[in-house]
Backbone bond lengths (Angstrom), bond angles and torsions (degrees), N, CA, C in turn:
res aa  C-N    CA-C-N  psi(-1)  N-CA   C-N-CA  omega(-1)  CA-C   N-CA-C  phi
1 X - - - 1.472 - - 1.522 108.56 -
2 X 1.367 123.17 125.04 1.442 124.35 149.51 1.498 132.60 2.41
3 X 1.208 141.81 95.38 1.196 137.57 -147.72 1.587 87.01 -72.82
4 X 1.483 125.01 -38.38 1.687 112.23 -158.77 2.114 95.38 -77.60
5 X 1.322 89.82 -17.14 2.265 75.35 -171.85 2.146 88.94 -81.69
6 X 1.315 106.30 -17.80 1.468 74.68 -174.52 1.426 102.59 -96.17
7 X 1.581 135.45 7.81 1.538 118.17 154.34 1.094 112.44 -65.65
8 X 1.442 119.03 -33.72 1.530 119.15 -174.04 1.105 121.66 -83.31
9 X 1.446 112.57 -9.26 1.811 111.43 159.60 1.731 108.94 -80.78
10 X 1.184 118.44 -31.60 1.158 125.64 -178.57 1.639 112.40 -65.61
11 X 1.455 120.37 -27.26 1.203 120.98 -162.56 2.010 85.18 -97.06
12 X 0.599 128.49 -45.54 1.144 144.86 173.59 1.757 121.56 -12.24
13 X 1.838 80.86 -77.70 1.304 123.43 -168.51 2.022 93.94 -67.41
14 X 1.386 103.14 -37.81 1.550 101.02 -154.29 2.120 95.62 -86.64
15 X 1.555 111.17 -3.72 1.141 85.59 179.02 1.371 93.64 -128.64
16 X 1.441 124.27 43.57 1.466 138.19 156.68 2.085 96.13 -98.46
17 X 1.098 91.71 -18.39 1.827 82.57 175.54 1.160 94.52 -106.91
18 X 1.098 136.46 -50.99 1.873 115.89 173.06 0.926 112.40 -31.91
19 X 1.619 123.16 -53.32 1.826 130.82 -178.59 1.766 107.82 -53.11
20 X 1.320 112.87 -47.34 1.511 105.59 -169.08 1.816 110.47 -82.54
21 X 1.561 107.14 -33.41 1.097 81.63 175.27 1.775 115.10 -82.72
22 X 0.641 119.96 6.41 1.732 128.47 159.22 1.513 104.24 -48.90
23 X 1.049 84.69 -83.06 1.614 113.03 178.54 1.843 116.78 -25.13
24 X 1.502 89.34 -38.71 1.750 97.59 -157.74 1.947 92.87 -89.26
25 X 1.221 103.31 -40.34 1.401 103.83 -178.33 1.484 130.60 -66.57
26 X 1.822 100.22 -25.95 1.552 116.90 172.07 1.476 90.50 -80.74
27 X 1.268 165.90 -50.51 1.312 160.99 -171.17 1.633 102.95 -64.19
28 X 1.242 116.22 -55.01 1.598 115.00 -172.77 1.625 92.37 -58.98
29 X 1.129 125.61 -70.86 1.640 124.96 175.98 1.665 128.15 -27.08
30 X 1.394 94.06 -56.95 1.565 91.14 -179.98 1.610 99.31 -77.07
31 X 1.410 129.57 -44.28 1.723 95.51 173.12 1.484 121.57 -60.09
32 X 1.230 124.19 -18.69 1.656 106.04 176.18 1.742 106.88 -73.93
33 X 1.567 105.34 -44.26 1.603 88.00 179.15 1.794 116.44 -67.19
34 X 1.191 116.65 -10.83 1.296 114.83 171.16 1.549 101.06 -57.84
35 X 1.759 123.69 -63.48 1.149 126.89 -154.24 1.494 100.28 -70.64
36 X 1.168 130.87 -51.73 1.158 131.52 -172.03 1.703 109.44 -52.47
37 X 1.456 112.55 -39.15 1.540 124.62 170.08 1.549 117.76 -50.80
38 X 1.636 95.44 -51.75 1.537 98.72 161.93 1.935 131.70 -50.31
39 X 1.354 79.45 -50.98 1.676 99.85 -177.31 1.842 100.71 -52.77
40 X 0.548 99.29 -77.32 1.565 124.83 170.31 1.790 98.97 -30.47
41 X 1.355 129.30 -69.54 1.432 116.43 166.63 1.341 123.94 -73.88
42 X 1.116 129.20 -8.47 1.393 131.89 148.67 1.536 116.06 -55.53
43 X 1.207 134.24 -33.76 1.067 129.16 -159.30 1.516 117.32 -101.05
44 X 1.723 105.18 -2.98 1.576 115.61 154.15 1.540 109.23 -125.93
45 X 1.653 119.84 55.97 1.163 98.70 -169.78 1.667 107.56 -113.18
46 X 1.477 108.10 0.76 1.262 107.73 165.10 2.199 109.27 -136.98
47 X 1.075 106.95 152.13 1.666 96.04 170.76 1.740 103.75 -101.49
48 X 0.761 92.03 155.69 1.572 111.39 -173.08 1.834 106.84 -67.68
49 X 1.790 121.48 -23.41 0.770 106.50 170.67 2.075 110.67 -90.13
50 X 0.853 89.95 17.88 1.942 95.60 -172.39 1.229 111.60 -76.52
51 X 1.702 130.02 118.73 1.617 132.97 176.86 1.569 91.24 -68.83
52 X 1.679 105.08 141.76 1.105 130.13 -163.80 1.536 107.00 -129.52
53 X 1.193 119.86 148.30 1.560 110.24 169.57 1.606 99.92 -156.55
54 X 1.369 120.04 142.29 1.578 130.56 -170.63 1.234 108.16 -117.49
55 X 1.317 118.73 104.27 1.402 131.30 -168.84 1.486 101.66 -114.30
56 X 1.747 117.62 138.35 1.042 114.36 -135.97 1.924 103.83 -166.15
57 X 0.947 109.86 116.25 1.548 117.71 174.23 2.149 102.92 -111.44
58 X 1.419 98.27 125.10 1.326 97.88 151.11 1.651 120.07 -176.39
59 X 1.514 93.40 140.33 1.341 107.12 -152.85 1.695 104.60 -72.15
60 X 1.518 110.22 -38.64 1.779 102.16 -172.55 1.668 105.71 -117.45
61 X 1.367 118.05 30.82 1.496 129.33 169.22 1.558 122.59 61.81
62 X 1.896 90.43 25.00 1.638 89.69 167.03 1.112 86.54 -97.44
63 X 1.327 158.19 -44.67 1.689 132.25 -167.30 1.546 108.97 -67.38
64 X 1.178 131.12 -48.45 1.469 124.04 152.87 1.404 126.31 -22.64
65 X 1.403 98.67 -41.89 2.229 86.28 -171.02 1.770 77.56 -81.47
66 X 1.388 133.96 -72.75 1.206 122.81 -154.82 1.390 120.76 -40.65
67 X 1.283 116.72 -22.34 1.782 119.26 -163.90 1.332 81.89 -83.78
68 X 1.840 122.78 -68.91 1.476 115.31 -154.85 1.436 106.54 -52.28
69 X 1.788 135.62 -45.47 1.405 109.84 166.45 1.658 143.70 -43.30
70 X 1.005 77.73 -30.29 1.866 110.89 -170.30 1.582 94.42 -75.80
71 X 1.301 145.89 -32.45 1.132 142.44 168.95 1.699 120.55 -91.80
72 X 1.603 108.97 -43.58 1.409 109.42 140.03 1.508 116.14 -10.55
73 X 1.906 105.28 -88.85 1.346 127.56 -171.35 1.668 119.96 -32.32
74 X 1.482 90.49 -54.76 1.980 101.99 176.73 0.920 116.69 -112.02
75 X 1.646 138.38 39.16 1.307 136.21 158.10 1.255 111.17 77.98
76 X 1.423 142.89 -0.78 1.471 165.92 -154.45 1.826 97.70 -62.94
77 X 1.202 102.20 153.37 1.275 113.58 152.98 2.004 137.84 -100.33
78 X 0.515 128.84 162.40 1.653 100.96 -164.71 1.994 103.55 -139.63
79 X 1.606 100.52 139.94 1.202 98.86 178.54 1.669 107.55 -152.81
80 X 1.434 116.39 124.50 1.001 126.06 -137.19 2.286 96.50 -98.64
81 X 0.896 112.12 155.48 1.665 131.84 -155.08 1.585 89.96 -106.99
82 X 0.830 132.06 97.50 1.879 151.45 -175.56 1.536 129.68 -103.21
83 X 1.391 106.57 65.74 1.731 100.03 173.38 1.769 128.79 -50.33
84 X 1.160 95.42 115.18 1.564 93.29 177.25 1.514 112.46 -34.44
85 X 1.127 114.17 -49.81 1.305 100.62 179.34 1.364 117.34 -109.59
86 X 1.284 147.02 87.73 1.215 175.56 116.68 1.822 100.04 64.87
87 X 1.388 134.21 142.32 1.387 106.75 139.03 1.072 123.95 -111.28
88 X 1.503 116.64 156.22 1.553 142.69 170.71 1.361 112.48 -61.65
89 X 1.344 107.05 150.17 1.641 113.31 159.85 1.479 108.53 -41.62
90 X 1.659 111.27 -52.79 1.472 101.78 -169.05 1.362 106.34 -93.43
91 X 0.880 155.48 41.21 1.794 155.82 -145.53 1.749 75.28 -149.09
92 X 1.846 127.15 -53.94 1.356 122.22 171.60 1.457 117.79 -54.09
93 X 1.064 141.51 16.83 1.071 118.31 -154.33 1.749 100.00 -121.60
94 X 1.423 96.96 119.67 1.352 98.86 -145.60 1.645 107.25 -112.36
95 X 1.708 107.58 14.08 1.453 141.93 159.22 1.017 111.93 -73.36
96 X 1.162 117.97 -44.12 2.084 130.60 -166.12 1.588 95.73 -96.00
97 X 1.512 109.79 100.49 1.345 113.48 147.16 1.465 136.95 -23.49
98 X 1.655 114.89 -36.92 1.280 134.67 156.33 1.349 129.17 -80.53
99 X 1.120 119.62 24.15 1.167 119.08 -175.09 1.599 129.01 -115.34
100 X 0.844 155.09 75.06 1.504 168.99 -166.61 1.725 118.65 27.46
101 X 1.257 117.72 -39.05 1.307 134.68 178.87 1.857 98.74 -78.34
102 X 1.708 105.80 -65.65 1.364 92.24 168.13 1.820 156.34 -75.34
103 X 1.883 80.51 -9.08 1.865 70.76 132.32 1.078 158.05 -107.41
104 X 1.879 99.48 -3.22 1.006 118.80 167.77 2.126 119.24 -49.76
105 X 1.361 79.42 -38.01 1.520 99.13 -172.21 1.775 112.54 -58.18
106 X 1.368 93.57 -57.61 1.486 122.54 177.39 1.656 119.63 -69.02
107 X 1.485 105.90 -1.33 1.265 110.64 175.86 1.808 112.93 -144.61
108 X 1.097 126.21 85.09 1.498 129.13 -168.57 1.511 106.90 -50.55
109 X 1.577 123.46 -29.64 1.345 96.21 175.84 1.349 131.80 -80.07
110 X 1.511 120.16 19.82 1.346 133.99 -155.69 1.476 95.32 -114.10
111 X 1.436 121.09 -21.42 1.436 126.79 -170.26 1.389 116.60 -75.06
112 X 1.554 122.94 -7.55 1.465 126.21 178.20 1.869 104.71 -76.55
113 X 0.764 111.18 86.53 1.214 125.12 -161.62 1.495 110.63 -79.78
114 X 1.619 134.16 104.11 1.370 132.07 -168.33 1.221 118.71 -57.98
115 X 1.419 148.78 104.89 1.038 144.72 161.67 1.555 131.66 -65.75
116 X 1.093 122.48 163.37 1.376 122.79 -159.55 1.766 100.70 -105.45
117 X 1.189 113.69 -44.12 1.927 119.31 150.77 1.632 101.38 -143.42
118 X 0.967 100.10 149.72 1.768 124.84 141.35 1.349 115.15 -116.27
119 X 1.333 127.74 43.26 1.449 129.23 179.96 1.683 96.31 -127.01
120 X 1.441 109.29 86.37 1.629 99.75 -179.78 1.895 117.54 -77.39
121 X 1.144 124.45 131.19 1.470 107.76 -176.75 1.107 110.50 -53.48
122 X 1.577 123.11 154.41 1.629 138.53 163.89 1.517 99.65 68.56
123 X 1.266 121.65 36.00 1.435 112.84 -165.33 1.576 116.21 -53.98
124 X 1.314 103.56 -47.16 1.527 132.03 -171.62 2.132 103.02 -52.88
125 X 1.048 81.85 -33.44 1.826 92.35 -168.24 1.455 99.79 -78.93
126 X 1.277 134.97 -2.27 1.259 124.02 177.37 1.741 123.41 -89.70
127 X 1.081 131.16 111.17 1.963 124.78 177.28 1.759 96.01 -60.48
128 X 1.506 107.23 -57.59 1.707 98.82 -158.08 1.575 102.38 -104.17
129 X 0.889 134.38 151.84 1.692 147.34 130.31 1.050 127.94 -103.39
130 X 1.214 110.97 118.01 1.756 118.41 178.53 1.727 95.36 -93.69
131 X 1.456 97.93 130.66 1.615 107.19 162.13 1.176 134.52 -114.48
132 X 1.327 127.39 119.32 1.505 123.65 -157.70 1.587 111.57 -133.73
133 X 1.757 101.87 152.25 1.777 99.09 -153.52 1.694 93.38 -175.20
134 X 1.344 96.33 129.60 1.492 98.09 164.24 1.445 128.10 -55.31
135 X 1.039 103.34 162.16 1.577 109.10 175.77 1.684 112.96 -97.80
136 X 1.177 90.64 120.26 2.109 90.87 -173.12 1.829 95.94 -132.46
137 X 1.647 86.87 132.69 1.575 73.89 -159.32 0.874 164.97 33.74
138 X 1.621 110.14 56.33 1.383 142.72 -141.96 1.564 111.51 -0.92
139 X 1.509 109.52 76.51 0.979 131.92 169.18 1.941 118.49 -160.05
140 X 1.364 128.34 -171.60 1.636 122.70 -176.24 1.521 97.63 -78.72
141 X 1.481 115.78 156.70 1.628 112.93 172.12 1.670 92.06 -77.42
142 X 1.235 87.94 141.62 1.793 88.88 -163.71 1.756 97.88 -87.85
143 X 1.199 112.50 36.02 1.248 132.27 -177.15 2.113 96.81 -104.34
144 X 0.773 89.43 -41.63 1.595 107.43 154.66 1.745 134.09 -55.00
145 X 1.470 76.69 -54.02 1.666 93.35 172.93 1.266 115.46 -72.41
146 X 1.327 124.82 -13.23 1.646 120.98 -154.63 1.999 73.96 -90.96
147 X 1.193 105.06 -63.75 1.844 103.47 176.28 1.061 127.15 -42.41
148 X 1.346 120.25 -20.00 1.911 113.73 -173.44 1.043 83.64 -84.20
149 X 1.458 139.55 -34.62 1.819 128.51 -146.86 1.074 105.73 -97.99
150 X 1.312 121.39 -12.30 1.605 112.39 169.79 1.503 126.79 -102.51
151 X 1.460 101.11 2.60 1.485 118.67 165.45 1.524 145.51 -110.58
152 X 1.420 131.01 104.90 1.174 132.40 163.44 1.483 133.37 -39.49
153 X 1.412 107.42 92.53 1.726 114.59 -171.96 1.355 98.06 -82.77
154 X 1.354 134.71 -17.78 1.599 109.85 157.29 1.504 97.65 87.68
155 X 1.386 121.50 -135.88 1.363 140.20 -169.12 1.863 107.91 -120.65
156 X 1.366 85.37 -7.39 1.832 90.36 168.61 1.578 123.49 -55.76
157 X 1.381 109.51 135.38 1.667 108.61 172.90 1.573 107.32 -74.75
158 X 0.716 105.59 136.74 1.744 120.32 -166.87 1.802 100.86 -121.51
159 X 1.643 112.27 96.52 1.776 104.70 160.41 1.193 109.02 -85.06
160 X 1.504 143.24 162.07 0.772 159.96 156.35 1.699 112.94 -99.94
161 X 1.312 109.51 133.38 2.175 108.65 172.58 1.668 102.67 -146.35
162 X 1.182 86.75 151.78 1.711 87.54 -171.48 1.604 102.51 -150.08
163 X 1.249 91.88 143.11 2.005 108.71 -178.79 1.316 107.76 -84.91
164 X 0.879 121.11 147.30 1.812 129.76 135.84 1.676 123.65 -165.60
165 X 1.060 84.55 -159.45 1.908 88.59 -161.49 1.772 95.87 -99.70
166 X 1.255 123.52 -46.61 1.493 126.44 176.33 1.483 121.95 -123.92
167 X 1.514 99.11 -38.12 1.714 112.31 -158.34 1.406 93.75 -67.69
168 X 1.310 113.64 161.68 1.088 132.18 154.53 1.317 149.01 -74.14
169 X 1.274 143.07 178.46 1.799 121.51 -175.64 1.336 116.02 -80.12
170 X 1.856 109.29 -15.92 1.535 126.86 161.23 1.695 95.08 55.82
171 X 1.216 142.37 -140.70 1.408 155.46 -162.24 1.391 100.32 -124.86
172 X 1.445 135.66 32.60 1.322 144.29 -162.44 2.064 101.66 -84.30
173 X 1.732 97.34 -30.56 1.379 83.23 -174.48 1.524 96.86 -121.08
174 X 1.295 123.72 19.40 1.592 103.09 154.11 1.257 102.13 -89.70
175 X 1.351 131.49 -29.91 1.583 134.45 151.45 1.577 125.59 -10.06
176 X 1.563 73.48 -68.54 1.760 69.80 178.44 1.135 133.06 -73.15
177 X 1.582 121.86 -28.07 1.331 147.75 179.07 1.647 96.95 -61.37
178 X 1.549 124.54 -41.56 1.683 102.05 167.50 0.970 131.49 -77.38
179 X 1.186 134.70 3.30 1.410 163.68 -130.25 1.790 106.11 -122.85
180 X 1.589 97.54 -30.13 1.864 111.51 -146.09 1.509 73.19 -114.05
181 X 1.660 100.71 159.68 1.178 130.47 147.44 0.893 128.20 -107.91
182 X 1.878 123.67 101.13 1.191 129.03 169.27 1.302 95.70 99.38
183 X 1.673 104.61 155.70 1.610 99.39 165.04 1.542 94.47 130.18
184 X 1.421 132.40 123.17 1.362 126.36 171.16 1.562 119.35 -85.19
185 X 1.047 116.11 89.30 1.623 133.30 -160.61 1.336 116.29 -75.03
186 X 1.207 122.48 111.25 1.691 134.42 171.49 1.922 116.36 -61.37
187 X 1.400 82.07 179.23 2.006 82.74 167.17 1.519 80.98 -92.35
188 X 1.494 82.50 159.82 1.616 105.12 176.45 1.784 116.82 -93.28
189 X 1.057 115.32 158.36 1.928 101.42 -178.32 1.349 86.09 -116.89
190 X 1.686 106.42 159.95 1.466 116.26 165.80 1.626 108.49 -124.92
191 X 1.520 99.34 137.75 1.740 109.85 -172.08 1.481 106.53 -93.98
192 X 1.293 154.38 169.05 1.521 152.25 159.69 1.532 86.93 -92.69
193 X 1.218 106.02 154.38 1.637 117.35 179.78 1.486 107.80 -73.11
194 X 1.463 128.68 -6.49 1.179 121.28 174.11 1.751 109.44 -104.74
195 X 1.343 128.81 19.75 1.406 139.69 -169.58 1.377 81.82 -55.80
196 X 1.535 95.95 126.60 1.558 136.41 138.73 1.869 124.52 -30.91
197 X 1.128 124.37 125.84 1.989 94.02 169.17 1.394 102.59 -82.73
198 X 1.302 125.50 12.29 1.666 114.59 164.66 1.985 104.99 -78.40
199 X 1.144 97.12 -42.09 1.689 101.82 178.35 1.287 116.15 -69.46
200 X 1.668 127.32 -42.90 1.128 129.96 159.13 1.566 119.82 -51.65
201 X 1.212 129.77 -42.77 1.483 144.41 168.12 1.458 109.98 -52.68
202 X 1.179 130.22 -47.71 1.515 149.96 -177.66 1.275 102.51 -49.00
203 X 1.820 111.45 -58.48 1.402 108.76 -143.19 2.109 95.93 -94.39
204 X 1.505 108.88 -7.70 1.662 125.40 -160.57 1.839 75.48 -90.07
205 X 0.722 126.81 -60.92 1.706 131.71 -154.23 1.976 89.13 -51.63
206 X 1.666 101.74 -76.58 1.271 106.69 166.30 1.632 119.12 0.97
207 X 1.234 119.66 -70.95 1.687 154.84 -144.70 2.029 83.13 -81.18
208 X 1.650 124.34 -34.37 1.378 105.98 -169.88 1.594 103.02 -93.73
C-alpha cells in the first residue's frame, strides 16, 4: 500500500479517537453534573415543616414496604392506589402472554385501569406527595397512571419512587409528570425490590 494513503489512514484513525474520547468525557461530565444537580435539589426538596402524604400502588408488596418506610422516615401520611379489580399472582405474570398485565400491556385500551377512589382525604392540606409504583416494562404500572390523570397536584411538590427487580427508573417519572395536572415534579429515585431501610433512610434524609 502507498506509504502517503497509509499516513492518511493513520491520521484519520488517530483523530477518530480524539473524537470519541472527547465525546466519552463530555458524557461522563455532564452525567455527574446532572447527579450532583440532582443531589443538590434533593437536598431542599422538602422542609421539614411540610404535610406529606405517600401515595402508593403495588402489586407484589415491594412498593408497599418502601412507601410505609418512606412515610415512617418523614412523618408522611399514607394512602394506598386500589384497582377495582385486584391483581393475582397469575393476572402478574408478565411471562404468560395470557395473562392480565400482558394484555393489558399489549393492548392500551385495557390500561385505564378502574380505581376504587382517587379522592384522597385532606387532599388540599398536603405541600409534598411522594408517588410510588412498580416498574412494568420499564415504565409506571399504569395502575398509577389511571391516578395521576385524575388528579390535580396544584402547586404541590410531587416525588416520584419506583420498585423493581432490575429495570431502571428509565423516563417513568417525567412520564408521569405529563400525564398529571399540575404539581411541581422532582427526578424520580428507583429502589431494588430488596431495598434496605438503611437505603431507604439515605435517600428520605437527602429530601430534608
Amino acid at each position: 500500500m502507498n506509504k502517503k494513503i497509509i499516513a492518511i489512514i493513520l491520521v484519520v484513525v488517530g483523530l477518530l479517537a480524539i473524537a470519541v474520547g472527547v465525546f466519552l468525557v463530555f458524557n461522563k461530565d455532564s452525567d455527574t453534573k446532572k447527579e450532583d444537580a440532582m443531589k443538590q435539589q434533593g437536598e431542599s426538596i422538602m422542609n421539614k415543616d411540610d404535610k406529606a402524604i405517600v401515595v402508593y400502588f403495588s402489586a407484589q408488596n415491594h412498593t408497599r414496604n418502601v412507601a410505609t418506610k418512606i412515610a415512617a422516615n418523614v412523618g408522611a401520611d399514607i394512602f394506598e392506589i386500589e384497582p377495582v379489580q385486584a391483581y393475582t399472582e397469575d393476572d402478574l405474570s408478565w411471562t404468560d402472554s395470557e395473562s392480565r398485565v400482558s394484555r393489558e400491556h399489549n393492548d392500551e385500551s385495557l390500561q385505564a385501569i378502574e380505581l376504587k377512589s382517587t379522592t384522597v382525604p385532606n387532599w388540599d392540606e398536603y405541600d409534598t406527595v411522594f408517588i410510588g409504583y412498580p416498574i412494568w416494562w420499564g415504565g409506571s404500572s399504569w395502575v398509577v397512571d389511571s391516578f395521576v390523570k385524575k388528579v390535580d397536584f396544584g402547586d404541590k411538590t410531587v416525588i416520584p419512587f419506583c420498585t423493581s427487580h432490575s429495570s431502571g427508573l428509565g423516563t417513568s417519572d417525567t412520564d408521569l409528570k405529563a400525564k398529571a395536572t399540575g404539581g411541581n415534579w422532582q427526578p424520580g429515585h428507583r429502589f431494588s425490590q430488596d431495598a434496605t431501610d438503611a437505603e431507604i433512610k439515605t435517600w428520605t434524609d437527602s429530601l430534608l
